[in-house]
KEVEX-138169 format. One record per residue (C-alpha): x negated, y negated, z negated. Coordinates in Angstrom, 2 decimals. Layout:
N
<node <X; Y; Z>> ...
% end
This chain:
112
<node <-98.07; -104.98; -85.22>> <node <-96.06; -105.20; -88.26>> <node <-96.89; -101.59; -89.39>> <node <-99.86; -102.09; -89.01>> <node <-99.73; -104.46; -91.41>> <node <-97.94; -102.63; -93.56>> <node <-100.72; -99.93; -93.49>> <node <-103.15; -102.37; -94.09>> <node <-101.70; -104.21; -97.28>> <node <-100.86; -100.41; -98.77>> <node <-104.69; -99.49; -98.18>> <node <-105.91; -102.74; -99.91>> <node <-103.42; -102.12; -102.76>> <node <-104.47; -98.41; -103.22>> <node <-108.05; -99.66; -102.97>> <node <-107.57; -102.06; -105.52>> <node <-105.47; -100.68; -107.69>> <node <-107.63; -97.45; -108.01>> <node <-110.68; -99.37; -108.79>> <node <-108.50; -101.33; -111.90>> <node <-107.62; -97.59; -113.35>> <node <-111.24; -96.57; -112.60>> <node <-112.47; -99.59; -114.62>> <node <-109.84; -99.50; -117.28>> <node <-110.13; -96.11; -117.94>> <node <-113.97; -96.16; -118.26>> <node <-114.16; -99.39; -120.59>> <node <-111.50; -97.42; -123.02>> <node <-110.80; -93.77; -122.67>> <node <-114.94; -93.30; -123.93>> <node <-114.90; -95.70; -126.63>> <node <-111.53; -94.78; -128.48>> <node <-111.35; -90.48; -127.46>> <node <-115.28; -89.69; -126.19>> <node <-113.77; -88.57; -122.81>> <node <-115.89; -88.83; -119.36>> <node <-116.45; -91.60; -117.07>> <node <-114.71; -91.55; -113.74>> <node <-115.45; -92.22; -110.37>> <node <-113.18; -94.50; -108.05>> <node <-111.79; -91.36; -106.03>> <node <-111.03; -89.82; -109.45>> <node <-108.94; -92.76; -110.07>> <node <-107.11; -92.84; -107.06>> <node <-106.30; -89.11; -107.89>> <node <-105.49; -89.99; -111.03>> <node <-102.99; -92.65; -109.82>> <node <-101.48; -89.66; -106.90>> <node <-100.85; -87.23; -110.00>> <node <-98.85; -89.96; -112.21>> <node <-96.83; -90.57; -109.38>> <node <-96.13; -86.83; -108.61>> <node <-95.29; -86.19; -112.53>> <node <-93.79; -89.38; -113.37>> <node <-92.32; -91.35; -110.63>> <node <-91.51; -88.32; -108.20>> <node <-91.47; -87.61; -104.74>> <node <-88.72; -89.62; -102.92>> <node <-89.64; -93.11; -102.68>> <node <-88.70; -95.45; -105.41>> <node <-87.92; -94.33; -109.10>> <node <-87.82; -90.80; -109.99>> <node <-85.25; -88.80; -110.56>> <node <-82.84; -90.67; -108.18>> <node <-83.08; -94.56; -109.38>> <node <-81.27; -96.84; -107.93>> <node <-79.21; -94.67; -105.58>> <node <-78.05; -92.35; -108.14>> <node <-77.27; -95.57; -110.46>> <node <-75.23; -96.76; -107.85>> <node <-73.27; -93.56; -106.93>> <node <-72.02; -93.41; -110.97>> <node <-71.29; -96.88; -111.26>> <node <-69.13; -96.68; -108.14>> <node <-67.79; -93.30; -109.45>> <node <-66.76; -95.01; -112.81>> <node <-65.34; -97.84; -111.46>> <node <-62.83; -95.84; -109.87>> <node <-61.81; -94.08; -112.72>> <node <-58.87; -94.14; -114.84>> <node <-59.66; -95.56; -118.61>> <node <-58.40; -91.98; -119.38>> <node <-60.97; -90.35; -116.95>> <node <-63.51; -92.58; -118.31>> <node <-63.01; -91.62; -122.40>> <node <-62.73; -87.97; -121.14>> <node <-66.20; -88.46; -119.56>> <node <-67.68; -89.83; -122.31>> <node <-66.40; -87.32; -124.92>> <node <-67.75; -84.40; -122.74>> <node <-71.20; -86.60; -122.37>> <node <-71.58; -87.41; -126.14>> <node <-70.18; -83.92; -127.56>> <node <-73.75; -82.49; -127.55>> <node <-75.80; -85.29; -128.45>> <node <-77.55; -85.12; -132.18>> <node <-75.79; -81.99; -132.95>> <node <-72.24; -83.23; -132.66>> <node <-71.33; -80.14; -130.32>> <node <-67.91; -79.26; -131.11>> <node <-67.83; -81.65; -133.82>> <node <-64.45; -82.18; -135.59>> <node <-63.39; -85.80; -136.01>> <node <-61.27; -85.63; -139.44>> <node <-62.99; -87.97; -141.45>> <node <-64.37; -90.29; -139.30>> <node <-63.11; -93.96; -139.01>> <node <-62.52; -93.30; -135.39>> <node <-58.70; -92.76; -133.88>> <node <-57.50; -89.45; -133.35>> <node <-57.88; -88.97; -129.40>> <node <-54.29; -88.47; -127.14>> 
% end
């Protein structure tokens, strides 16, 4: 009884939510870039393909959400404070172009 339910409320949503991208894209997508006018089952494919390209495959969040959050949180907390600055010199090295950077100069202390 209760997935059946279920079922029911996730039709309704789909239903509904399909028909608000249906009508929201065909009150703005013509006026502001001259594209087509959809139909509801265009929508609803519409809303399939943003959640194959954006929002992936595995239930909620792409690329891992919560779980993943959850695995490196419990990973850093049981880290040493010298594990944890070794981490985050590896993780920063490459970002904006730092890679292999030297540190003479900068304000920051020399590492141990």
């Amino acid at each position: 009884m209760k997935g059946a339910a279920v079922l029911g409320v996730a039709v309704v949503f789909i239903a509904v939510v399909g028909w608000i991208v249906m009508a929201l894209w065909n009150v703005l997508v013509p006026a502001l870039f001259h594209g087509p006018l959809i139909e509801y089952w265009q929508a609803v494919g519409l809303l399939l393909l943003t959640r194959i390209l954006f929002g992936g495959m595995r239930g909620r969040g792409g690329w891992g959400g919560h779980w993943r959050g959850r695995m490196w949180r419990e990973r850093w907390e049981q880290m040493t404070p010298e594990e944890r600055e070794r981490l985050r010199e590896r993780y920063f090295a490459g970002r904006c172009g730092q890679r292999g950077a030297s540190t003479e100069g900068t304000n920051s202390p020399p590492s141990a």
